[in-house]
Every structure is written in C-alpha cells, then in structure tokens.
LOSEKOL-171068 format. One line per field, with one value per residue (C-alpha): residue number from 1; residue in one letter; chain; z, x, y. Coordinates in steps of 0.25 Angstrom, whole numbers, plus 5000, padded with zeros to 4 digits. Each point is the difference from the previous one (the first is absolute). Layout:
<recs>
seq	NUM,...
type	a,...
mol	A,...
z	Z,...
x	X,...
y	Y,...
</recs>
This chain:
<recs>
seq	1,2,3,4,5,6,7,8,9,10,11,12,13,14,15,16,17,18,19,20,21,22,23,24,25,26,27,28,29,30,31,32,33,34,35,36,37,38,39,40,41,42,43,44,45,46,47,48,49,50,51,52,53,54,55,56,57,58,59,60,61,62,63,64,65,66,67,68,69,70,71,72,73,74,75,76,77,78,79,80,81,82,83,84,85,86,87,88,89,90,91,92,93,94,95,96,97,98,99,100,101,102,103,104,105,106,107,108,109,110,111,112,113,114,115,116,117,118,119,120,121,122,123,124,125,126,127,128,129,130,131,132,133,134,135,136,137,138,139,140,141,142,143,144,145,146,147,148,149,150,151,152,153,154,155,156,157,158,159,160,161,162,163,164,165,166,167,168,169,170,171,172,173,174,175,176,177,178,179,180,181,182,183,184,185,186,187,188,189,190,191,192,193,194,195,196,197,198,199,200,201,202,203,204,205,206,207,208,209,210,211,212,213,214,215,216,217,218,219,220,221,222,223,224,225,226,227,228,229,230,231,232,233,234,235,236,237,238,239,240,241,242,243,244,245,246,247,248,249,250,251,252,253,254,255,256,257,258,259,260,261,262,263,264,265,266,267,268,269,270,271,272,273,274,275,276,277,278,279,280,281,282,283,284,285,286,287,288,289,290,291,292,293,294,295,296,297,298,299,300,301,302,303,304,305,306,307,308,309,310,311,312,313,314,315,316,317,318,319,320,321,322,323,324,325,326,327,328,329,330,331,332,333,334,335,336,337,338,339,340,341,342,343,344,345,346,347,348,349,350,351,352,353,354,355,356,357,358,359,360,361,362,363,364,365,366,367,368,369,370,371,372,373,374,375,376,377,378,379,380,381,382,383,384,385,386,387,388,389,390,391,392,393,394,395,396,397,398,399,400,401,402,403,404,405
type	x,x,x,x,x,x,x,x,x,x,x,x,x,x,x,x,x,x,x,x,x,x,x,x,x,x,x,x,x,x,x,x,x,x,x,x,x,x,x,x,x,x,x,x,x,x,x,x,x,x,x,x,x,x,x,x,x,x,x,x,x,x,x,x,x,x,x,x,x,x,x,x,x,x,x,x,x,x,x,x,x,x,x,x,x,x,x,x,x,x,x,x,x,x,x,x,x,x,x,x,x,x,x,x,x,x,x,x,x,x,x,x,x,x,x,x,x,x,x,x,x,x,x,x,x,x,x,x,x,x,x,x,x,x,x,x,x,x,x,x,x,x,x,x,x,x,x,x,x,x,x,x,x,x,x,x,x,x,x,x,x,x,x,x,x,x,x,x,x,x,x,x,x,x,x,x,x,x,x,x,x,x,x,x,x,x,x,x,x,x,x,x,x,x,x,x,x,x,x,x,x,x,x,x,x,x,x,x,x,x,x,x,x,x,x,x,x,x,x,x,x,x,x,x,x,x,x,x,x,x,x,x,x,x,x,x,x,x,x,x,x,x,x,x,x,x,x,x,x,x,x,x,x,x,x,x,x,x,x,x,x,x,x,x,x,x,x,x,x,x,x,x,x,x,x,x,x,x,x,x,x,x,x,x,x,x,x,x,x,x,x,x,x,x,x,x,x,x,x,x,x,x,x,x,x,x,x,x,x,x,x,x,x,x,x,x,x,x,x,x,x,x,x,x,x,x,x,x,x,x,x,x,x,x,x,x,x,x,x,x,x,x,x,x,x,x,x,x,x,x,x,x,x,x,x,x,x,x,x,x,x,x,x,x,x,x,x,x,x,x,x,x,x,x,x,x,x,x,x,x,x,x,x,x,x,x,x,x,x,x,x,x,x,x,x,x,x,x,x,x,x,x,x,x,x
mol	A,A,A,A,A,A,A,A,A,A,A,A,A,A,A,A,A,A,A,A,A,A,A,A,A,A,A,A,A,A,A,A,A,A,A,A,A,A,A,A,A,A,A,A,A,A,A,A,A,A,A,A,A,A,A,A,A,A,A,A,A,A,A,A,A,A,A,A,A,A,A,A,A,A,A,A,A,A,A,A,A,A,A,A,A,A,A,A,A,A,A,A,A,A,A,A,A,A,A,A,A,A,A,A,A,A,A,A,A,A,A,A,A,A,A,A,A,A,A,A,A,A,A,A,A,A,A,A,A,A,A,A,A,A,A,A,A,A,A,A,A,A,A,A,A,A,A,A,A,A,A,A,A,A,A,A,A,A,A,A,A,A,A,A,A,A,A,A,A,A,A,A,A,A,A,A,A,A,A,A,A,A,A,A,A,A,A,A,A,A,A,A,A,A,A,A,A,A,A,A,A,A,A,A,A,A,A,A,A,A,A,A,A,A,A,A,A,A,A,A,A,A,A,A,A,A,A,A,A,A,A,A,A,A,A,A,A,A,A,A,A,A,A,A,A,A,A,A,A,A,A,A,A,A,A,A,A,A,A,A,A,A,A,A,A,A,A,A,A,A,A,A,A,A,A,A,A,A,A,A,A,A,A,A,A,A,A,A,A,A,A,A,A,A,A,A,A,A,A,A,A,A,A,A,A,A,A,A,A,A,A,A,A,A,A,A,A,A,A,A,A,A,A,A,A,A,A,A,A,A,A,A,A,A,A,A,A,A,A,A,A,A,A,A,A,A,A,A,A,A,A,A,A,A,A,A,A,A,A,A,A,A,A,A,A,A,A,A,A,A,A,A,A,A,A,A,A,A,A,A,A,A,A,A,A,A,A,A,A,A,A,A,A,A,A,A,A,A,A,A,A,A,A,A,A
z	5342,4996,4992,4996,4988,4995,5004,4991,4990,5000,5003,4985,4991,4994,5006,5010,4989,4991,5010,5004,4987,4995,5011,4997,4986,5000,5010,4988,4991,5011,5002,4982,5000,5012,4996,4985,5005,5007,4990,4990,5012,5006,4990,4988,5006,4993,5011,5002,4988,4991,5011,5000,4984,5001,5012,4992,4987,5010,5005,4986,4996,5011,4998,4987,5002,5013,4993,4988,5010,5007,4985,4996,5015,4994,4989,4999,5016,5010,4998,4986,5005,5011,4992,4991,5011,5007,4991,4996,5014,5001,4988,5003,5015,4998,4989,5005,5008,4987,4989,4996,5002,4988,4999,5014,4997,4991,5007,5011,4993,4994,5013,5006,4988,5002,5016,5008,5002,5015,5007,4990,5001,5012,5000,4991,5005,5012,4995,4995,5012,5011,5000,5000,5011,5006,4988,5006,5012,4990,4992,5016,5003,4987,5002,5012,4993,4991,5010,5005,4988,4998,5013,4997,4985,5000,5012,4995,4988,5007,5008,4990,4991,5012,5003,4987,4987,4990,4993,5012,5004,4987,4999,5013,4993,4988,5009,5007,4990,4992,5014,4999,4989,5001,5011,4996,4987,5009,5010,4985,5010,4991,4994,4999,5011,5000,4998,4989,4992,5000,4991,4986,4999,4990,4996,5006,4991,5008,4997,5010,5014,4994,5003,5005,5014,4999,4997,5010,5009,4994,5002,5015,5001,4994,5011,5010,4996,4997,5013,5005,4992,5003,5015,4999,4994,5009,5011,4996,4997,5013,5006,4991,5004,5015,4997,5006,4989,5006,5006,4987,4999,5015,4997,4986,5007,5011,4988,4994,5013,5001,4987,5005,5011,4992,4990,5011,5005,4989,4994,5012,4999,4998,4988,4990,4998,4986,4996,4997,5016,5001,4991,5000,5017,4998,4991,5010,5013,4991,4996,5015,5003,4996,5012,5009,4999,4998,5012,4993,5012,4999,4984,5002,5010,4991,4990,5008,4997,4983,5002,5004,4990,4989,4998,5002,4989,4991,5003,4998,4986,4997,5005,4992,4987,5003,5003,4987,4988,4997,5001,4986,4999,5018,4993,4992,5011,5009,4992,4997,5016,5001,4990,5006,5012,4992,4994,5011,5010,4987,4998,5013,5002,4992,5003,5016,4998,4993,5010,5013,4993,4996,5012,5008,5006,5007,4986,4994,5011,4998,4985,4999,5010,4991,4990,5003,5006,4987,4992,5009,4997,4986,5000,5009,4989,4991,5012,5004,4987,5005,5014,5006,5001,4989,4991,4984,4995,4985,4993,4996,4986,4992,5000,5006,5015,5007,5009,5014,4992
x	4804,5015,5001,5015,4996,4994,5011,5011,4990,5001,5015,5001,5006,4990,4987,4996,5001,4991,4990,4999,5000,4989,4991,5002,4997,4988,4992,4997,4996,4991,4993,4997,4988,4993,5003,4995,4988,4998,5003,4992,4987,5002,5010,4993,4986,4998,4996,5007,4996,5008,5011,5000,5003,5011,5008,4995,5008,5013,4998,4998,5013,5008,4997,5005,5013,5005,5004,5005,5008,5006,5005,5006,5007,5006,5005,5005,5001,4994,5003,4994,4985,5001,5002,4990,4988,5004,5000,4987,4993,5007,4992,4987,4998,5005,4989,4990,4992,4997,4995,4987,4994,4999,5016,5002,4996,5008,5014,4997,5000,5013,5006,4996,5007,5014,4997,5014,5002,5003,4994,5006,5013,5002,4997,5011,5010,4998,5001,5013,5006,4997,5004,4991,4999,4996,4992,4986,5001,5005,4987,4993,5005,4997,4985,5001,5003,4989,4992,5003,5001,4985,4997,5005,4998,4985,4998,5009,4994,4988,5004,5006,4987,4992,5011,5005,4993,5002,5011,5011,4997,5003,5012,5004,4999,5007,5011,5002,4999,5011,5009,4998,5003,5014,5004,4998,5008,5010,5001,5002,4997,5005,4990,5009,5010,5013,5000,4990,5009,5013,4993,4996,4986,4991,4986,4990,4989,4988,4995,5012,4994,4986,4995,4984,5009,5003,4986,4995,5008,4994,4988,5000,5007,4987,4991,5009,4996,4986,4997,5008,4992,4986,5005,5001,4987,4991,5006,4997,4985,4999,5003,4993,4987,5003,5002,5014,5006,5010,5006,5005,5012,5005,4993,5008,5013,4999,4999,5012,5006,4997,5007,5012,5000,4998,5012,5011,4997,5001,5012,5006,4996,5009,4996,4990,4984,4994,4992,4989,5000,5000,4988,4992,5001,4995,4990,4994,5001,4993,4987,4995,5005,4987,4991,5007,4989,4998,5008,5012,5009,4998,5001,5013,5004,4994,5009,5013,5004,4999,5006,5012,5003,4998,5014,5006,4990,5006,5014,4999,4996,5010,5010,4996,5001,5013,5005,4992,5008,5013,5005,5000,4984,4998,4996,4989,4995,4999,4993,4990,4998,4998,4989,4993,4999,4992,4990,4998,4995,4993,4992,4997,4995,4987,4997,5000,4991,4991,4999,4999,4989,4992,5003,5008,5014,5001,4999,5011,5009,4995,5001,5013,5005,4995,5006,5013,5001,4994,5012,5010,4994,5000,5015,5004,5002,5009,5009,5004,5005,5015,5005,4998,5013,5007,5003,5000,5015,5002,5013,5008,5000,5009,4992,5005,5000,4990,5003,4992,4998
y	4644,5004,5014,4997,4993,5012,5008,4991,5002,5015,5000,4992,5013,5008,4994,5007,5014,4992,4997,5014,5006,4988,5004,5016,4998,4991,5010,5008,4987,4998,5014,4999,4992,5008,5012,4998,4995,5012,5011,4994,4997,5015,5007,4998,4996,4988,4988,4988,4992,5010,5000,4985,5001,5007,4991,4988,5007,5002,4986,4993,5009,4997,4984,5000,5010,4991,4988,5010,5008,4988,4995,5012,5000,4986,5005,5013,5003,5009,5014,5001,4994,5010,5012,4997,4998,5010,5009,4996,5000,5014,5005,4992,5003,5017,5002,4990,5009,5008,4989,4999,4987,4994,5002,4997,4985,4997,5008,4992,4987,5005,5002,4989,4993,5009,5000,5000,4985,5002,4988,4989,5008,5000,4985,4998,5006,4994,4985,5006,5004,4992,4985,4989,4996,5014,5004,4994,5011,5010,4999,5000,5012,5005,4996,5006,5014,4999,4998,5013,5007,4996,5005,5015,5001,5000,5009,5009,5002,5001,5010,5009,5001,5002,5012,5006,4993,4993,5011,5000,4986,4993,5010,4994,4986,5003,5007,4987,4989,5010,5001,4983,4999,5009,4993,4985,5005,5007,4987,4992,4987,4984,4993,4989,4995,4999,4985,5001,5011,4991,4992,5003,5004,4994,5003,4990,4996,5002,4986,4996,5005,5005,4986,4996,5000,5015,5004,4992,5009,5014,4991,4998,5015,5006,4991,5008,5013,4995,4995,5015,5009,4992,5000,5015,5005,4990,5006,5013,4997,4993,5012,5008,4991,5001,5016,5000,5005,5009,4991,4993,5006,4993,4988,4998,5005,4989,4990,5004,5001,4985,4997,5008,4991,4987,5006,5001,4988,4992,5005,4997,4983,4992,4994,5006,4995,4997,5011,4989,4998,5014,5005,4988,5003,5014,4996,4990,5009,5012,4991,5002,5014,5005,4994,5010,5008,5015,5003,5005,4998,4983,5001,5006,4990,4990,5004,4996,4986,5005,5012,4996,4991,5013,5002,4987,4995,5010,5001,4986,5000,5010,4990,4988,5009,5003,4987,4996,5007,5005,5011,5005,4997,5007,5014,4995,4992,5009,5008,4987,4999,5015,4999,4987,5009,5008,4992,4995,5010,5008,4986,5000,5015,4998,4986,5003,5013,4992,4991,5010,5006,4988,4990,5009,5003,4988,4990,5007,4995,4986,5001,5006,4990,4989,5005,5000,4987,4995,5008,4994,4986,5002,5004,4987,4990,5010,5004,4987,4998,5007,5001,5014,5002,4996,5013,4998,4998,5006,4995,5011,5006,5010,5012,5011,5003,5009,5010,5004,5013
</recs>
C-alpha cells in the first residue's frame, strides 16, 4: 500500500502541526482516569469502589461539558473555551492530590464538566482543514493517534504513582493538560473552513441536524466503544484466570497494534465503508473470540480480524458526523460523539464485570458482540433515511459572521 497519500495529507498547511500537537495533548487526558483511580485506591486507601465513584463523577461531568464545550466553540470560538478549561484542570489537577474525599467527588465531577475539550477539538479542526475528499484518512490517521496516546497515557500514569505518588504525579498531569492547553491556544487552529467563513453564518437550530439519524450515529458510535471496553476487561480476566497477568500489558499493546494496522490501511482505500459494516463486523467476529481458550497467545491472535477494524470503526463514525451537519452546529456535535463515546464504554465496564464474574470472561466477549450488532441493526432503518455523503445545506441568514477564533 502507497504511503503518498498520507504524505499529501500532512503536506495540507497546518495539518501535520495539529496532529502532533492533538497527540501530545491528549497523552495527559488519557493518564487522568488511571492515575485518579490510583490516588484515591493507594493515596488515600480507600479501595476501588470509592475510586470508582470518583471517575464515574469525572465521567458524568465530562458527558455533559463535551457537547456544552463544542457549542460554545460554535458560537463565540476557540480560544475563549480553552482558556477557561484550562485554567480549570490547572487548578483541579495542582490541588487534587490534597482534597479530602468527600470534596474530591464533587471537583472531579466539576472538572470533568470544564475538562479541556481536546479529542472533539481536534476533530473539528480537522474537518475544517482538510478537504473532503481527504477528511476520512485525516480522521484515520487521527484514530491512529489516539490509539497511541491510550497506549502511553495509562502506563505512564501507572508508572508515575508507582514511582513518585500521588503529589508529583498529578503535578505532572496538571503541568501537562496546562502546556496543552497553551499550546492549542497558541496554534489558534479554524473551526471553520475557509469556504464555510465566506458565507455568512447562521445559528442552526438543532432540530435541523439533531435528527433520529444523528442519534442513530451516537448510537452505533457508543456499540463501538461498548464492544472496546467489553473486549478489553475480558481479556484482562482471561489472563487473570490463566495467571498470566504480566503479560497484559503486551497482549493489550499487540491489540492496539492491530487497530493501528487496520487505521492505516483504511484511510488509504479508496473509498470509505459505512460504519454500520464496520461495527456490525466487529461485533460478529468478537462473539467467538472467547473460545480461544485461556492460552493467552491464541485469544490475542483470535482478537485479529476485530482488531483491526477498531479504528476504522470509529474514524468512520467521526466521518459521518462531519458529513452530517454544518458547520455552524460541527462543535456541538463533536462534542455529542465525544460524549457517546463515553457512555458507551462506562455502560459497558459494569455490565462486562458482571458477567466475567458470574459466567466468565468468555460471555462477555459474546455478549458485548451481540450487542453491538443488535445497535448497529437498530440504527439501519434511520440511516438510510439520507445518503452518507450528502452534508446538510443551511440557507444563509443575516446574523453576524463567526470567526475561527
């Protein structure tokens, strides 16, 4: 396969700084929820049913403050949402360390609701700055930077409150969701082509693109992420089971790996896939993936054909968002994906740990499987109703112009 289309992709102006900047700034995004487990588990000693709490408050807050985020991107631009959350994770994550529990809770939930609007911004922006027709590898290649952001984030966090404690290490954070924060503010990237901001921009009335097809997208995006996090914890127990738990870490890296692959390659097709194919074909080849065994080495090569379709399935989504709602409405939207993803993977976690422990780790494999393909089947009759492609046209109106920021 050719790598020059991904190399006029990054030759686009400004791209290939965005990337880079998006995959630096989300690593600390990623660390939060592991090292907030941690502080609360072996910093303050209070288990992981407490520790749960609190990154179920950041998770609740950050569902609500992403769409929020996202709509105040659309109306007042970029620079004015980033200064405020970053301000706020710089207060919440350079004090966490020293709140008591009760407070801790509720800051959390706080934060998460202000939390720097990285992953949807970044999103944005790109759909702003790369052309149509190159936008579905754009959001691969971004998929693919995710991906490795997840891989690092965690274990670094991990690593650090192994090393130095809670103190330093959510010092580190707070350092590095701040230095984010600058730098998007800094870069200043459009939330609005230059196309989009010749012509005068009017506020869309949501009723105009938050249609029963645009939730079916959130819909199908949470099965992604359902399926994921499902995938992720019944691997975990299988090896737990099989008492080859230290070899977790490769066996989850050799899984991302596989959606790295499956990223490049179809960014690089020549046409895209409906991420109903996609989801509803990593649904059905993650039912069996259980019936490798406890031989940890066949579940991860079992795990190949669904793995690679991870980020294709949810670059894809991203994709038909964008094609799905103008412009003046992107922000918001983004946000409502970046919130889908959320719901899904915090449904999934304790409906797949009740199941591993009841039926075992293989059961949640099937079930979260099933449950993906019956989303996507749910979502079919509303998706047909417009073609993929065809990206809603809002007739201009007087009101004032908006500015990239």
């Amino acid at each position: 396969m050719s790598i020059e289309p991904y190399r006029r992709l990054l030759r686009l102006p400004g791209v290939r700084t965005l990337l880079l900047v998006g995959l630096l700034a989300r690593i600390p995004s990623t660390a939060m929820g592991m090292a907030l487990t941690l502080h609360v588990v072996h910093g303050l000693g209070l288990g992981f049913g407490r520790a749960g709490l609190v990154t179920a408050a950041s998770t609740v807050g950050m569902a609500v403050g992403s769409p929020l985020s996202g709509r105040f991107v659309d109306r007042h631009g970029l620079r004015p949402v980033l200064a405020v959350t970053t301000a706020a994770q710089a207060v919440f994550w350079s004090c966490a360390w020293a709140l008591p529990y009760p407070v801790l809770v509720v800051a959390a939930a706080v934060a998460g609701l202000l939390a720097l609007p990285v992953f949807s911004v970044i999103r944005q922006c790109l759909a702003a700055m790369v052309p149509l027709e190159q936008r579905r590898m754009g959001f691969s290649l971004d998929s693919m930077l995710v991906e490795l952001s997840y891989m690092t984030g965690p274990a670094l966090a991990v690593a650090g409150m192994t090393a130095l404690g809670s103190g330093p290490t959510l010092g580190v954070i707070a350092a590095g969701t701040t230095a984010a924060g600058l730098a998007l503010i800094v870069l200043d990237p459009p939330v609005r082509s230059a196309e989009e901001l010749e012509r005068p921009a009017a506020r869309v009335p949501r009723r105009r693109w938050l249609t029963p097809g645009f939730v079916a997208v959130l819909g199908i995006a949470a099965s992604a992420t359902f399926v994921l996090t499902a995938s992720e914890l019944a691997l975990v127990g299988t090896m737990k089971q099989a008492g080859r738990t230290e070899w977790v870490g490769l066996a989850v890296g050799i899984w991302c790996a596989y959606s790295l692959l499956g990223g490049f390659v179809y960014g690089g097709l020549s046409r895209g896939v409906s991420p109903l194919v996609l989801i509803t074909s990593m649904g059905l080849l993650t039912v069996p993936v259980g019936l490798a065994g406890g031989d940890w080495r066949w579940l991860v090569l079992a795990l190949l054909p669904a793995g690679v379709l991870c980020a294709p399935a949810l670059s894809s989504t991203v994709d038909m968002v964008s094609r799905r709602v103008p412009a003046a409405a992107r922000g918001e939207a983004m946000g409502l994906h970046g919130t889908a993803l959320l719901v899904g993977g915090a449904a999934s976690a304790p409906i797949a740990g009740l199941i591993i422990d009841s039926h075992g780790p293989g059961w949640a494999f099937a079930v979260a499987g099933t449950v993906s393909v019956a989303m996507a089947l749910v979502a079919l009759p509303f998706l047909g109703r417009r073609p993929l492609a065809e990206p809603i046209h809002v007739p201009a109106e007087p009101p004032a112009k908006v500015t990239a920021g």
